[in-house]
C-alpha positions in Angstrom: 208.8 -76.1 57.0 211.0 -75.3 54.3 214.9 -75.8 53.3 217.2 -74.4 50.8 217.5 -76.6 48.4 221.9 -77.4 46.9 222.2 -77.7 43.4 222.5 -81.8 43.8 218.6 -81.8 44.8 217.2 -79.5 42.2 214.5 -80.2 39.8 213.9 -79.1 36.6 209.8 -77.5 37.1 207.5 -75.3 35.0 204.6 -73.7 36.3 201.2 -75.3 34.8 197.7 -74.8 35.5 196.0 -77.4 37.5 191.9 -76.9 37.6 190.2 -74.4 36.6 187.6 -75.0 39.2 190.0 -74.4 41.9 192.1 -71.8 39.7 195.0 -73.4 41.0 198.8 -73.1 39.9 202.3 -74.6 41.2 205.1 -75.6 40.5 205.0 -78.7 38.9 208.3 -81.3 38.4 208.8 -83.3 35.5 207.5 -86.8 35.9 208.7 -88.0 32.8 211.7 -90.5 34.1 209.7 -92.0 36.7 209.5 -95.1 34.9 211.1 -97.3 38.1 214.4 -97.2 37.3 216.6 -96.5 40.1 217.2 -93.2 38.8 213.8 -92.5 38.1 212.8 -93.6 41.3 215.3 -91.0 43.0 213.7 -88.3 40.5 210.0 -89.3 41.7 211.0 -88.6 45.2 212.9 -85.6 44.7 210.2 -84.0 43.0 207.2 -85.2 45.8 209.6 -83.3 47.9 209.9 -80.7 46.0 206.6 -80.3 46.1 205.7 -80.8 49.2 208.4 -78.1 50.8 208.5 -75.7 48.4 206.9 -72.0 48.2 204.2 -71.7 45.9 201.3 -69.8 44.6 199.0 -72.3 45.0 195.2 -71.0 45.1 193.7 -68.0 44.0 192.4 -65.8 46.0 188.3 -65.3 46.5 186.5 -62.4 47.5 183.5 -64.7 48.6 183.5 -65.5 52.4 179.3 -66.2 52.9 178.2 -69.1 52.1 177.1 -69.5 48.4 173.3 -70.1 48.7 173.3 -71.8 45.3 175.7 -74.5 43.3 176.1 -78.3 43.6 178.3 -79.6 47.0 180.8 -81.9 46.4 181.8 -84.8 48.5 185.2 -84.3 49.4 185.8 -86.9 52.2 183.7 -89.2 54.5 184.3 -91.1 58.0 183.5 -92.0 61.6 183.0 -88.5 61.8 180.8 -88.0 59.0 180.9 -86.5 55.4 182.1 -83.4 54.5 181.4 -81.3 50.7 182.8 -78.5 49.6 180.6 -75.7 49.2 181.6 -73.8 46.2 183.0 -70.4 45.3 184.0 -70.7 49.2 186.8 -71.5 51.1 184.4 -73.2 53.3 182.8 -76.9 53.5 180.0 -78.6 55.7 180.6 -81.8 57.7 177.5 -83.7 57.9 177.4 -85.3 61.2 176.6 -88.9 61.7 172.8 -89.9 63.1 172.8 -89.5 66.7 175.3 -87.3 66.7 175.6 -83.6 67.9 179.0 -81.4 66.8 177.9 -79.2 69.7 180.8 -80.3 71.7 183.4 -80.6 68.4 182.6 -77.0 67.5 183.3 -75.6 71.0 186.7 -77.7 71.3 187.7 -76.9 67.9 186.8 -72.8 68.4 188.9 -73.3 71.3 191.8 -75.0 69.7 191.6 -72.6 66.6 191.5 -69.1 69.2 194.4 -70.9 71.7 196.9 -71.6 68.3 196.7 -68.2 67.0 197.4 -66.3 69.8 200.3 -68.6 70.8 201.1 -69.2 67.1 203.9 -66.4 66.6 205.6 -67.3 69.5 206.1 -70.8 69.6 206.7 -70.7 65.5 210.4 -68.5 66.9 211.2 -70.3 70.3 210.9 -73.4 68.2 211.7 -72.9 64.6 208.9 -74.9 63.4 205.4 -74.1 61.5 202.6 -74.9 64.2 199.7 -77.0 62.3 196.8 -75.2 61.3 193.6 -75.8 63.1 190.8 -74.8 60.2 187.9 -72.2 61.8 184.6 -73.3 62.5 182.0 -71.3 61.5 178.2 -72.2 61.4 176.8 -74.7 63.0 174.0 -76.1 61.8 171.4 -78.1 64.6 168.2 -79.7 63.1 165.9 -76.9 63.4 168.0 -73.9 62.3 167.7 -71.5 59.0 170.7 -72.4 57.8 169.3 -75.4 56.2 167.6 -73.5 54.1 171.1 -72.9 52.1 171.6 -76.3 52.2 168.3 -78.3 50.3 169.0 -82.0 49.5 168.9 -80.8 45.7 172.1 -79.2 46.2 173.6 -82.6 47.4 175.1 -85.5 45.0 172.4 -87.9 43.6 173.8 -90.6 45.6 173.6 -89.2 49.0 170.7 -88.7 51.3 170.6 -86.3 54.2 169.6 -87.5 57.4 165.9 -87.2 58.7 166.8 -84.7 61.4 170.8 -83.9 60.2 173.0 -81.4 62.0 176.3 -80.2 60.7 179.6 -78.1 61.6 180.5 -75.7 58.9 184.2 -75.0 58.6 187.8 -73.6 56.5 188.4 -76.2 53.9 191.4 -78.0 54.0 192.3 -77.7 49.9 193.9 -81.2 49.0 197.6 -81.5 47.5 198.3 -80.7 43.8 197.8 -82.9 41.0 201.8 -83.3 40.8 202.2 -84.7 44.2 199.2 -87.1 43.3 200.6 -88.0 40.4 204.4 -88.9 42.4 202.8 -90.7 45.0 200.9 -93.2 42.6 203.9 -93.7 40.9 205.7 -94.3 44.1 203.8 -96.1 46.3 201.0 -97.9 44.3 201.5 -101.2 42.0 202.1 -99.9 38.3 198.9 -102.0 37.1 196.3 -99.4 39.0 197.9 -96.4 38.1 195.7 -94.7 35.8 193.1 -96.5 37.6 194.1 -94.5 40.8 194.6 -91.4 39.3 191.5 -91.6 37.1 189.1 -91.8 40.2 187.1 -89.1 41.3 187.7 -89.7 45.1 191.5 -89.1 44.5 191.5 -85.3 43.7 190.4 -85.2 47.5 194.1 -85.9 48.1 195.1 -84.9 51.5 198.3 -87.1 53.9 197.4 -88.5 56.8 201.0 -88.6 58.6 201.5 -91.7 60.4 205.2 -90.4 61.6 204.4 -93.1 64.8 204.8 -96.2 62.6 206.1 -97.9 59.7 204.3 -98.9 56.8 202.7 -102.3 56.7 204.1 -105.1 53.7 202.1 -103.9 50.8 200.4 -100.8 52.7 199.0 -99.5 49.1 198.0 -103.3 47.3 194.4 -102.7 47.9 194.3 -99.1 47.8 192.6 -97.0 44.4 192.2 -93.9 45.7 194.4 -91.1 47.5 191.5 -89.7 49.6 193.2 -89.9 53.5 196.5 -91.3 51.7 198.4 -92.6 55.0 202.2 -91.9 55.0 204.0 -93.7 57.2 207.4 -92.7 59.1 209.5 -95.1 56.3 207.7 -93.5 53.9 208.0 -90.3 54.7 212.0 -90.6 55.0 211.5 -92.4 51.9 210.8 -89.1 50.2 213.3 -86.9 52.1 209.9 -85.6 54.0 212.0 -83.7 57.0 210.8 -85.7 59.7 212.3 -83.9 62.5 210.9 -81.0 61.8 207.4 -82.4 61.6 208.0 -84.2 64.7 208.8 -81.4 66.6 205.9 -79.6 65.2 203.6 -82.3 66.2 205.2 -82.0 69.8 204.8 -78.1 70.2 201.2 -78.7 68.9 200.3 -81.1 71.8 201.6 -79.0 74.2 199.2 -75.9 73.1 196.4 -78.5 72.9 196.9 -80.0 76.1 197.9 -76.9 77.8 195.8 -74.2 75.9 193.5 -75.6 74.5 192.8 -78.0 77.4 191.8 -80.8 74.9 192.4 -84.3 74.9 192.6 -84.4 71.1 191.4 -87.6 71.1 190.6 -89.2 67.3 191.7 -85.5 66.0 193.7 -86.2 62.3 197.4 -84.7 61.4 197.0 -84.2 58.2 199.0 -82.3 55.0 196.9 -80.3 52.5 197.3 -76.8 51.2 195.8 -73.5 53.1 193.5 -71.0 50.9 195.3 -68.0 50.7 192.8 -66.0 53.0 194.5 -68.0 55.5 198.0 -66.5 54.6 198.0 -64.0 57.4 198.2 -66.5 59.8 201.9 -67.8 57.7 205.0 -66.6 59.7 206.8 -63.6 58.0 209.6 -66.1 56.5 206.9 -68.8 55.3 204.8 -67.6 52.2 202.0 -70.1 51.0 204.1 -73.8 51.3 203.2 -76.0 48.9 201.7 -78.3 51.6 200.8 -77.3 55.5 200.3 -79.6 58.5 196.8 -79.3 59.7 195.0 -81.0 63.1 191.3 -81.3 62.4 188.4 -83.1 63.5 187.4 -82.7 67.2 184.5 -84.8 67.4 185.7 -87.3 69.7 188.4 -85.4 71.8 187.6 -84.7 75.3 187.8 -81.5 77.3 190.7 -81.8 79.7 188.7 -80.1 82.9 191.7 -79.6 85.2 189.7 -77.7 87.9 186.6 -80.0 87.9 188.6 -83.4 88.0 191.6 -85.0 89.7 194.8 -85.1 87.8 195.1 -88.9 87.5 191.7 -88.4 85.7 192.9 -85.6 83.3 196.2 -87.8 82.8 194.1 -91.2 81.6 192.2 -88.4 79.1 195.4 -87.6 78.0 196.9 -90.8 77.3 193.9 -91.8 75.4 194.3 -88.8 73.0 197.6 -90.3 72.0 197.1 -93.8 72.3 193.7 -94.7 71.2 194.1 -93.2 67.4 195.9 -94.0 64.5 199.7 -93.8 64.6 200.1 -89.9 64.0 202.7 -89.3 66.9 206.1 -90.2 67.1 206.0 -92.7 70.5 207.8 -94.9 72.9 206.3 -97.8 71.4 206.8 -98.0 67.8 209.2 -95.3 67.3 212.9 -95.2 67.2 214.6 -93.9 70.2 216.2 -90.6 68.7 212.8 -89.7 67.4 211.0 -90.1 70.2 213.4 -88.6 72.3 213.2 -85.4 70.0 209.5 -85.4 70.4 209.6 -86.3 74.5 212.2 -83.2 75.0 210.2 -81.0 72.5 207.0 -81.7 74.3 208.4 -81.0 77.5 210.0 -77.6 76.4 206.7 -76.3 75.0 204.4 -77.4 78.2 206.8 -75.4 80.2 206.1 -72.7 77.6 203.1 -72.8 77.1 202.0 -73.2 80.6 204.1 -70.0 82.2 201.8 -68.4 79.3 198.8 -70.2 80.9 200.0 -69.3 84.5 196.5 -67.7 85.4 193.6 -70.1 83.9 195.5 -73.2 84.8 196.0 -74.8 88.6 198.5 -73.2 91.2 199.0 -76.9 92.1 200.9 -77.2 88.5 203.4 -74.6 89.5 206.4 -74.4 92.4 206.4 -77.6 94.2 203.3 -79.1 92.5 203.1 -81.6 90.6 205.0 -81.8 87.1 201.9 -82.8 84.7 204.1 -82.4 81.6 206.5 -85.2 82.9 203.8 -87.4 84.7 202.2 -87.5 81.2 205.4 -88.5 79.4 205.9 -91.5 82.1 202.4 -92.5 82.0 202.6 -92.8 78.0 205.8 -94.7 78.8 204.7 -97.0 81.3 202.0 -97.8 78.8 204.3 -98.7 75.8 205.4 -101.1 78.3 202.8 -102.9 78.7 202.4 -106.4 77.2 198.7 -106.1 76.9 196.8 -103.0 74.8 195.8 -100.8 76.8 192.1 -99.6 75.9 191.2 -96.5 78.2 186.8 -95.8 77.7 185.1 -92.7 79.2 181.5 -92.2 79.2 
């Protein structure tokens, strides 16, 4: 998603190194005058845009795609769905699954969500002038009793964590977090001027990556109690805040949960959009006209999203999956709840327009009852997730 930019919007920049660990370089703005004036202020913003939009050669390339059977992991991020590290001198990193937990199911519905986006990818990036999100490739996975363990000995993990007894784990493409300059704007942006270094100091916050909360505003004082920019949410006010083009990331969002629903045939339930940068070994999948942005939308973690089994289950049943993939997560998706009427409206019509797509693509793996006189899934969806924003009372939909 990129825009030319007029000569009112543009920003002095230099290139600098960032880390030579990641042997990254960018185009970095001048942060000198954010000092909170209004004018610096405007220059803060204008430069996380900047940033965010513009081409750039932002990672080196690596020759290395097998694992590395040697070097120190780093944790990079950790959650309900367990902690991922970076393996080095990859483009690769390993999600340690919780206890209890098997990524059995998250690996097939994320191999099926990576296969179904690239093979629809070129087509839906020209009927709808968008970027369609990245989906990173799963690799190995790693069950209790397999070899690949043996690359992976608790020595090579931080002091500080412990593996499981019995662990098993999803290896995957890294998502590579955003650049040092967009950390440093949105500290100086968004967090109190007393944490600051503090923020940018801490370890945790080079693991920068946007969760985009385009379904909500922020709440008063979203950042007070934040010190970190690991999963740094950016809500809808935020993101206009920064010139962010919001449109364009709704529809994206739109075209995406129409290949997911559609394609994919998953619920995406719990799944994160998020903005971080691709490796370059991923460049091939850019459209002609888009070369390495400084910042891509991805859709990751499938460990909670349910197939959508259309041929095993009745459609009210697949519907009720489908609302809860939109409803019971965090405020990603533009709605008819908390969003404003023209954006949902852009994301309801955009939706609509890629089902249809996608499903006359789909024609021969998906029910004859969807097509001719059947029933219109696409629309019963859109009027069930309307009925529900309705509703006085949450609505908490549970599957076993």
């Amino acid at each position: 998603m990129h825009e030319e930019h007029s000569d009112d919007r543009a920003i002095d920049h230099s290139g600098q190194e960032e880390t030579k660990e990641e042997g990254d370089r960018e185009q970095s703005c001048s942060l000198v005058s954010g000092d909170g004036t209004p004018s610096g202020l405007i220059s803060l913003r204008r430069c996380l845009h900047q940033a965010l939009t513009s081409q750039s050669s932002v990672l080196s390339a690596s020759t290395l795609s097998k694992i590395s059977p040697s070097g120190q992991l780093r944790r990079i991020g950790a959650g309900s769905c367990g902690t991922v590290f970076k393996i080095p001198e990859t483009h690769k990193c390993i999600k340690i699954a919780p206890v209890h937990q098997d990524p059995v199911n998250e690996r097939l519905l994320a191999v099926r969500a990576h296969k179904e986006f690239s093979y629809v990818r070129e087509l839906m990036e020209d009927l709808f002038k968008i970027m369609l999100p990245r989906v990173p490739m799963p690799h190995e996975l790693a069950s209790p009793a397999e070899a690949l363990w043996e690359s992976f000995p608790q020595t090579r993990f931080p002091e500080s964590y412990k593996l499981p007894r019995r662990p098993s784990a999803l290896v995957s493409t890294r998502i590579f977090p955003l650049s040092k300059t967009v950390r440093e704007a949105l500290v100086r942006l968004f967090f109190p001027p007393d944490i600051h270094a503090k923020t940018l100091a801490d370890e945790t916050s080079k693991n920068c990556l946007i969760r985009l909360y385009l379904g909500a505003n922020a709440p008063e004082n979203a950042t007070r109690h934040r010190d970190s920019l690991e999963n740094f949410p950016l809500y809808h006010d935020m993101a206009t805040e920064i010139l962010l083009l919001v449109d364009e990331y709704a529809k994206s969002m739109a075209v995406a949960l129409a290949v997911l629903h559609w394609a994919a045939r998953c619920s995406g339930e719990d799944s994160e959009w998020v903005l971080g940068r691709a490796p370059v070994e991923d460049e091939a999948a850019l459209p002609v006209n888009c070369k390495r942005p400084g910042a891509c939308l991805w859709l990751r973690d499938f460990d909670k999203a349910k197939s959508l089994d259309f041929d095993d289950h009745d459609d009210e049943f697949c519907l009720l999956r489908m609302l809860a993939g939109v409803t019971n997560n965090d405020p990603y998706l533009p709605n008819p709840k908390s969003s404003s009427r023209e954006l949902w409206e852009l994301f309801r019509q955009t939706y609509k327009d890629a089902s249809e797509r996608v499903m006359a693509n789909y024609k021969h793996t998906l029910p004859s009852r969807f097509f001719g006189q059947g029933v219109d899934m696409p629309e019963a969806f859109l009027q069930k997730w309307g009925k529900w924003a309705g509703d006085d009372e949450e609505l908490e939909i549970v599957f076993e």
